[in-house]
C-alpha positions in Angstrom: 67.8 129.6 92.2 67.6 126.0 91.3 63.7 125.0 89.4 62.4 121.9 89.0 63.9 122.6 85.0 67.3 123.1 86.0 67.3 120.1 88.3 66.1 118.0 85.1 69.0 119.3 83.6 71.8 118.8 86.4 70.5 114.7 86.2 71.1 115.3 82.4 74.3 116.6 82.9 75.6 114.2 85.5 74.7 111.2 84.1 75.5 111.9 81.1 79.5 113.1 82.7 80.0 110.0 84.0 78.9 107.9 81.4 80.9 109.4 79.0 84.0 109.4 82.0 83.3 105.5 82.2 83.4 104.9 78.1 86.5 106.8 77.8 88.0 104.8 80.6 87.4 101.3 79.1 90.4 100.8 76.9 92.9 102.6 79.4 91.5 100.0 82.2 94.6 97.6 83.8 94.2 93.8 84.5 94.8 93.1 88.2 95.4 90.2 90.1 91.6 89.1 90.6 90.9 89.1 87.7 93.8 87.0 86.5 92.9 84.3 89.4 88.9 84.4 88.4 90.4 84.0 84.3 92.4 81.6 84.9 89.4 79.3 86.4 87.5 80.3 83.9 90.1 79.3 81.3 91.0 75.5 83.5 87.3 74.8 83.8 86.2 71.6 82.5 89.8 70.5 81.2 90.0 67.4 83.0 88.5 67.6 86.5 85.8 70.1 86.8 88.3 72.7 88.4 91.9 72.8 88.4 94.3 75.8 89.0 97.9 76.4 89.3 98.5 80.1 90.1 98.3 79.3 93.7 99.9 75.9 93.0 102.8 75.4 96.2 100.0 77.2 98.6 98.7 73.7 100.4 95.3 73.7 99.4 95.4 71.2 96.8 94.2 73.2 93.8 96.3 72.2 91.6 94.3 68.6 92.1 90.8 70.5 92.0 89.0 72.9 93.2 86.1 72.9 94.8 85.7 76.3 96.8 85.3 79.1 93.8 82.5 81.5 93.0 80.4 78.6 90.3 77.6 80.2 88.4 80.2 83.7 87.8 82.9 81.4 86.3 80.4 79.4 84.2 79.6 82.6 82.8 83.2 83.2 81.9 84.0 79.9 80.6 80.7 80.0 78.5 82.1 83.2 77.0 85.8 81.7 76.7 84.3 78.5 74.9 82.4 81.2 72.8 84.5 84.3 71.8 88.2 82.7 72.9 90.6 83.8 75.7 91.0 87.5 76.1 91.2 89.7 79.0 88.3 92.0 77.4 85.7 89.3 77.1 85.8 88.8 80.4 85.9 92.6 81.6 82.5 93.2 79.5 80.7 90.3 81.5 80.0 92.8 84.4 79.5 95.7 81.9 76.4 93.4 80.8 75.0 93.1 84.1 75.5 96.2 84.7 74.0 97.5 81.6 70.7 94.7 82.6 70.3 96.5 86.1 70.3 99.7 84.5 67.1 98.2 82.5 66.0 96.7 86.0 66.3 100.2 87.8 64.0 102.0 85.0 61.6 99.4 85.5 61.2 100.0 89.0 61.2 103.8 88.6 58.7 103.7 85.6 56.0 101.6 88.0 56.8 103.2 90.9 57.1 106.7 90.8 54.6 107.7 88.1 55.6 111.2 87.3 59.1 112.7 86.0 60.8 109.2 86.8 63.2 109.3 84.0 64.8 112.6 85.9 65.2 109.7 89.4 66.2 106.8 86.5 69.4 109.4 85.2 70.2 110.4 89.1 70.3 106.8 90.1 72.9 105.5 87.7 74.9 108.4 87.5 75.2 108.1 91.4 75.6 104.2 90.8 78.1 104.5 88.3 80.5 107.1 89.9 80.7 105.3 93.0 84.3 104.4 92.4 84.5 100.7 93.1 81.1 100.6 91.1 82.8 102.6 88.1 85.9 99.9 88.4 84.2 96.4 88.9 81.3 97.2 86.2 84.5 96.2 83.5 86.5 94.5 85.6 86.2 90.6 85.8 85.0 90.4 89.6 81.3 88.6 90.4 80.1 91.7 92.7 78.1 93.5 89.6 76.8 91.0 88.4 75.4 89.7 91.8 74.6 93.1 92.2 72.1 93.1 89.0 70.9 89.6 89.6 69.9 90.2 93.5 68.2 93.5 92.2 66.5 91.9 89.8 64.9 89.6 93.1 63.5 92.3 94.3 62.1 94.1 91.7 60.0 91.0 91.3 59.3 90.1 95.1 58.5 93.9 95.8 55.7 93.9 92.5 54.3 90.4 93.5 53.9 91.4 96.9 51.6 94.4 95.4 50.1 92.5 92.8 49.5 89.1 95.0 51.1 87.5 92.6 52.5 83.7 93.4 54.4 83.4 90.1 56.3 86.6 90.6 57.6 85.4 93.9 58.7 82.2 92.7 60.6 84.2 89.9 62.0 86.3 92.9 63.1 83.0 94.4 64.7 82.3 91.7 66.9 85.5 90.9 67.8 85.1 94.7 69.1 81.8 94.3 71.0 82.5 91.2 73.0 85.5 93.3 73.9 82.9 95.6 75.0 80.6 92.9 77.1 83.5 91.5 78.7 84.1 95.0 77.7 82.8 98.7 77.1 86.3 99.8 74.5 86.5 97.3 72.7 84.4 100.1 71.9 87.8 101.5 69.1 88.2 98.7 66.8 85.1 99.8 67.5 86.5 103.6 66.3 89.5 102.5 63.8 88.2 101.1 62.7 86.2 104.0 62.5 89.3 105.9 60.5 91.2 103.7 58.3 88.2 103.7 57.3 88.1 106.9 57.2 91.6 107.5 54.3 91.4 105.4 53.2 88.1 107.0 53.4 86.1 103.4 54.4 83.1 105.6 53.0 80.7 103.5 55.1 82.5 100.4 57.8 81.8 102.6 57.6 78.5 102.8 58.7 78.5 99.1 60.7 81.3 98.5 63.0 80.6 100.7 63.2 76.5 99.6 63.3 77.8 96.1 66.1 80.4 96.6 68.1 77.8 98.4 67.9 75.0 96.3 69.3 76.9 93.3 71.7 78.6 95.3 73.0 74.4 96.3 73.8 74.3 92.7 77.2 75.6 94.1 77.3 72.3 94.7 77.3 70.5 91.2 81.2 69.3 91.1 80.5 67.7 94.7 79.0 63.9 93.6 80.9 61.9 96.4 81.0 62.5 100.0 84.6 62.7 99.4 84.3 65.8 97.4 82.3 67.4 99.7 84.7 66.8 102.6 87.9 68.3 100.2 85.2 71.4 100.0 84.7 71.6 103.6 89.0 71.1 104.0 89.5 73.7 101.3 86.8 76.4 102.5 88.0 75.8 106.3 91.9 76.5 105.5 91.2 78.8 103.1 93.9 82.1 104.0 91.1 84.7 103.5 89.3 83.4 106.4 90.2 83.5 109.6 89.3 80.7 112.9 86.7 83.3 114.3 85.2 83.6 110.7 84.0 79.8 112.0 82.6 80.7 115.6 78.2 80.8 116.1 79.3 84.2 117.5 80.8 86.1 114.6 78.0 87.1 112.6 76.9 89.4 115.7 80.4 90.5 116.7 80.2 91.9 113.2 77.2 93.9 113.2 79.6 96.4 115.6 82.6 96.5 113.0 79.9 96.6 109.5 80.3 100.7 110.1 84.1 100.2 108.6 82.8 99.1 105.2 80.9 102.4 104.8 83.9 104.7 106.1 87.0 102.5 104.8 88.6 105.5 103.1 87.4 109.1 101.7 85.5 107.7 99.1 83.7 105.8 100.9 83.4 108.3 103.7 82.1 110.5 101.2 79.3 108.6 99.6 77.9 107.4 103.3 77.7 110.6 104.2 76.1 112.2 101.7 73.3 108.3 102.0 73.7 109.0 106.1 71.8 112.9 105.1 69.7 111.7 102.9 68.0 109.2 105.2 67.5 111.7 107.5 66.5 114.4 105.3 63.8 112.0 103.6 63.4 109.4 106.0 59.3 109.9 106.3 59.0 110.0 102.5 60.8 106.5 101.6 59.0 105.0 104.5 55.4 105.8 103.3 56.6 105.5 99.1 59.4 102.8 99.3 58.5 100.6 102.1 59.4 97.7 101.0 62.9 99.0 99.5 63.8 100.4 102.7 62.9 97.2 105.1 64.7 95.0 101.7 68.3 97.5 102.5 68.2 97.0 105.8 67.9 93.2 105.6 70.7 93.2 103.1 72.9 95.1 105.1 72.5 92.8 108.1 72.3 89.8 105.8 76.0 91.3 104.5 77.5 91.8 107.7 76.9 88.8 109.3 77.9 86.5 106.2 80.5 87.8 104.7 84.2 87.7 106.3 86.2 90.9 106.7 84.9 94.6 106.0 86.2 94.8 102.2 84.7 97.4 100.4 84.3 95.9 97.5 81.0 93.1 98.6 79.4 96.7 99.7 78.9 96.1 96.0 76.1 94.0 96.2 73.4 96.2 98.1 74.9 99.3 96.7 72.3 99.9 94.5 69.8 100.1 96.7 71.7 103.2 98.5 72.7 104.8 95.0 68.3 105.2 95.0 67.6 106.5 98.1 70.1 109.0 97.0 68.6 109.5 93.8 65.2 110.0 94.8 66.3 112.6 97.4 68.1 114.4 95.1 64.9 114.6 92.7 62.8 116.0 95.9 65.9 118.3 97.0 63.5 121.3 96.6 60.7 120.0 98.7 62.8 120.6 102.0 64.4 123.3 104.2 66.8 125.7 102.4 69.8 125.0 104.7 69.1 121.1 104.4 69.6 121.7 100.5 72.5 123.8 101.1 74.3 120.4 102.7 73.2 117.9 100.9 74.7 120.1 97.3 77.8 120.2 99.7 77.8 116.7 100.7 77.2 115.9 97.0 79.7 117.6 95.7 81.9 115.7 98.0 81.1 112.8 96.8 81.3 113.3 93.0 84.6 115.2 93.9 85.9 112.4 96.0 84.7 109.2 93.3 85.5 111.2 90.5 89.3 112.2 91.2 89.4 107.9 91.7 87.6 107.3 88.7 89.6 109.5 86.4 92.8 107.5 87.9 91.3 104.6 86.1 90.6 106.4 82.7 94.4 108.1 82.3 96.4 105.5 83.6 96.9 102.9 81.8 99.8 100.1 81.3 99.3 97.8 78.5 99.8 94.6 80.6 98.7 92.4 77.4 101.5 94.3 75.0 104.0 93.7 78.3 103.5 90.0 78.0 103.6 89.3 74.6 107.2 91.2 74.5 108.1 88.8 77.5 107.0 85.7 76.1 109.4 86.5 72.9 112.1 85.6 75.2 110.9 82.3 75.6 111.6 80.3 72.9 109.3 76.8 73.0 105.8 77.3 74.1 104.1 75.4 76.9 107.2 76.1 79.1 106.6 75.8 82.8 106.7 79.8 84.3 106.9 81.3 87.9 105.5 84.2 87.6 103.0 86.9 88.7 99.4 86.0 88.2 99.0 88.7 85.2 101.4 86.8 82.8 97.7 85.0 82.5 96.9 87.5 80.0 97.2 86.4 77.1 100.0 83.6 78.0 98.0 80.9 79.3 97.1 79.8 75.8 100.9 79.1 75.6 102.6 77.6 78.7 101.8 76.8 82.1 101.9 79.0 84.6 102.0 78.4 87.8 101.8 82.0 90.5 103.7 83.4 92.9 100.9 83.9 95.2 101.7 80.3 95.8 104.5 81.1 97.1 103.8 84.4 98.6 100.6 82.5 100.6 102.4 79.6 102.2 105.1 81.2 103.7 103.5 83.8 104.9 100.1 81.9 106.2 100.7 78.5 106.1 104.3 78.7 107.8 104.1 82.0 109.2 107.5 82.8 108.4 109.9 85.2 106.3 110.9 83.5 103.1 114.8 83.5 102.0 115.7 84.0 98.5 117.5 80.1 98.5 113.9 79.1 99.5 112.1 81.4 96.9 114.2 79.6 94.5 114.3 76.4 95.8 110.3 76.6 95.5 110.5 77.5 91.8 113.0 74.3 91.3 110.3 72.4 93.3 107.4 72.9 90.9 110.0 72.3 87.4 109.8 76.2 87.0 111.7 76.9 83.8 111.3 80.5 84.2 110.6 82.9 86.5 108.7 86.3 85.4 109.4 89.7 87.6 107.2 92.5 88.0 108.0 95.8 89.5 105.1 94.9 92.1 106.3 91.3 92.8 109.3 92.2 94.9 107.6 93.8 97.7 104.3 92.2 97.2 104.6 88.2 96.4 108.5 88.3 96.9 108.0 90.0 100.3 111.1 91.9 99.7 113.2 88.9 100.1 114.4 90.2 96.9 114.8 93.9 94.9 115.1 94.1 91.2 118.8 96.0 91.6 120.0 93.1 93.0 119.7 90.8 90.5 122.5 91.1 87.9 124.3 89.3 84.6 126.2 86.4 85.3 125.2 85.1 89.0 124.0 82.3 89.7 121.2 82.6 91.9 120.0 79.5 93.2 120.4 77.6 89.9 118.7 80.5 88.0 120.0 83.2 86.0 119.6 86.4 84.2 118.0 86.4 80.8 117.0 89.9 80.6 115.8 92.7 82.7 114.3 95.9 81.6 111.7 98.8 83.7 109.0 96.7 83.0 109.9 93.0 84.1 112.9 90.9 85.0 113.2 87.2 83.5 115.6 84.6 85.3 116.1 81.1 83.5 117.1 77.8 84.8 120.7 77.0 84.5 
């Protein structure tokens, strides 16, 4: 029979598993191709123009003359800590570990003023359920802006949800201005001053309203900074239009309600996911009366953030789930704590849907701790095949790390993204290569995952061989790990 004790010690125990699962995952972690995009801005920022890429360079968008359509205040961050500690893949994977690390802070904050007794036992619960969520466990040391508008966004409503108890004017402003800084970090950070807003006038603050939501806005236009001529601000508009991630209906006054009816898929994309809503889906209805009349305000702030999320963002990913996450990961928490407060068989599934969860998250996450390729060692062993530094390079967007300290590198998702949205057509390999020739491609770099993925299959790694001639390129060596073809 499970005591009050023992139930202590299973919060003990779990956080303490996957805390321990996370640390010894860190140095077996991969680099993947967001993170080598969001790097690579990082690294470009301020050289020149405020923003100005080359890994999609080729795609039609003009980034390669500047950007302007970018997540800001998350790549500030990264170039800050570039300028600071230098270019290296791991400096940028801790940013999120940070922010993760400060909304761990955040969470026992709200825990320790909110739920008076045993609320380190709801604290352990809540992270360890946080952390284990597998996209959670991934992004929180992975260079993506998701955890870190996660903590910010969080740390809006911790202070709108005590200044609402406390009257308090300046702790609503301060709410304000966490919100706007999520939306600085990403657009879909937007969701926290909506949120916000909600919560607002649930309570009928409406004169709070009338600067929380000014405030929240005008630090999230800050987005706006590298945008000083109405010239810039129309290449913004062009660039955030055409971008290939949206879509023409992503544009329509009707969307944002047509998506309220497909926002289920982000919840139940795959078994993780499946698991984990679930096992949220039976807790609400186990405990719905209690968070009502304890966490009011936390409940009404979900809700709006969910809403908020499916009408703004484009597409059903998984990974902007990310931002209101949190909030779930507590409702679970706190009915774990209270698991022996309801009916026997009611505990009996939620341990079952539990387990399903923490089996489901857990089998991803250890695929992230044992499975590692050394992409950093891979492209240092590479670049010893090219002789003169600052060479021009084709080449997948991880031969960023650590090479774009020594040549110019220019991505095949350029390539990959024209043909396939911009022209809507199958590549050839004479056009693959007469693309490289195009852009004064010295080289061009190989991965195992670039032929099917940014080469479309145009092209297989067998087939290229010693002494052919393909296109004007040719052969310089070719090994499991990558293929290198130089300019004749």
């Amino acid at each position: 029979m499970i005591t009050q004790k023992k139930l202590q010690s299973i919060s003990v125990i779990l956080f303490s598993f996957v805390v321990i699962l996370f640390l010894l995952s860190l140095p077996n972690r991969e680099s993947g191709m967001d993170e080598s995009v969001f790097t690579e801005q990082a690294f470009m920022f301020g050289k020149g123009v405020w923003m100005q890429t080359f890994l999609f360079n080729g795609m039609g968008l003009k980034y390669e003359i500047q950007q302007y359509h970018y997540h800001k205040f998350f790549i500030l961050v990264g170039a800050l800590m570039k300028q600071i500690f230098g270019y290296s893949i791991y400096i940028f994977k801790v940013i999120p570990l940070i922010f993760f690390v400060l909304f761990s802070f955040l969470a026992n904050k709200y825990v320790k003023e909110n739920i008076k007794s045993e609320y380190r036992n709801i604290w352990f619960f809540w992270v360890a359920i946080l952390l284990l969520q597998h996209e959670v466990f991934m992004f929180s040391f992975y260079y993506r802006p998701e955890i870190m508008v996660m903590a910010i966004g969080f740390g809006s409503f911790l202070f709108l949800d005590k200044g609402l108890k406390e009257g308090s004017q300046k702790l609503i402003i301060i709410a304000a201005i966490f919100a706007g800084f999520a939306g600085f970090t990403h657009l879909n950070g937007m969701i926290f001053t909506f949120a916000g807003f909600i919560l607002l006038a649930i309570h009928k603050k409406f004169k709070a309203i009338l600067y929380f939501v000014p405030i929240g806005g005008f630090i999230t236009s800050f987005y706006a900074f590298d945008m000083l001529t109405p010239e810039d601000f129309n290449a913004f508009l062009w660039q955030f239009q055409n971008d290939y991630n949206l879509e023409k209906e992503d544009f329509s006054i009707f969307t944002p309600f047509i998506k309220f009816f497909r926002e289920h898929q982000r919840f139940f994309h795959d078994y993780e996911e499946a698991c984990y809503s679930s096992l949220l889906i039976l807790c609400l209805i186990f405990n719905f009366k209690f968070l009502r009349k304890h966490h009011p305000n936390l409940m009404v702030y979900y809700l709006a953030l969910v809403i908020g999320l499916a009408g703004l963002s484009h597409g059903t990913t998984t990974k902007y789930a990310l931002l209101h996450v949190a909030f779930a990961s507590f409702i679970i928490a706190v009915s774990l704590h209270r698991i022996l407060e309801i009916h026997k068989w009611k505990q009996i599934v939620l341990v079952i849907a539990l387990m399903g969860t923490i089996i489901s998250n857990g089998y991803n996450d250890l695929g992230h701790t044992f499975n590692k390729r050394d992409i950093t060692a891979i492209n240092e062993e590479i670049a010893s095949f090219i002789p003169d530094e600052k060479q021009v390079v084709l080449a997948d967007d991880i031969f960023v790390f650590n090479q774009i300290k020594h040549h110019h590198i220019n991505g095949l998702h350029g390539f990959m993204w024209y043909y396939k949205f911009k022209l809507r057509k199958e590549p050839t390999p004479e056009e693959f290569f007469s693309f490289a020739k195009k852009y004064n491609n010295q080289y061009i770099i190989l991965y195992p995952e670039s032929y099917n993925d940014e080469l479309m299959g145009i092209l297989q790694q067998e087939e290229i061989v010693d002494n052919q001639n393909y296109f004007g390129y040719g052969l310089l060596e070719k090994n499991e790990e990558f293929v290198i073809l130089e300019k004749l």
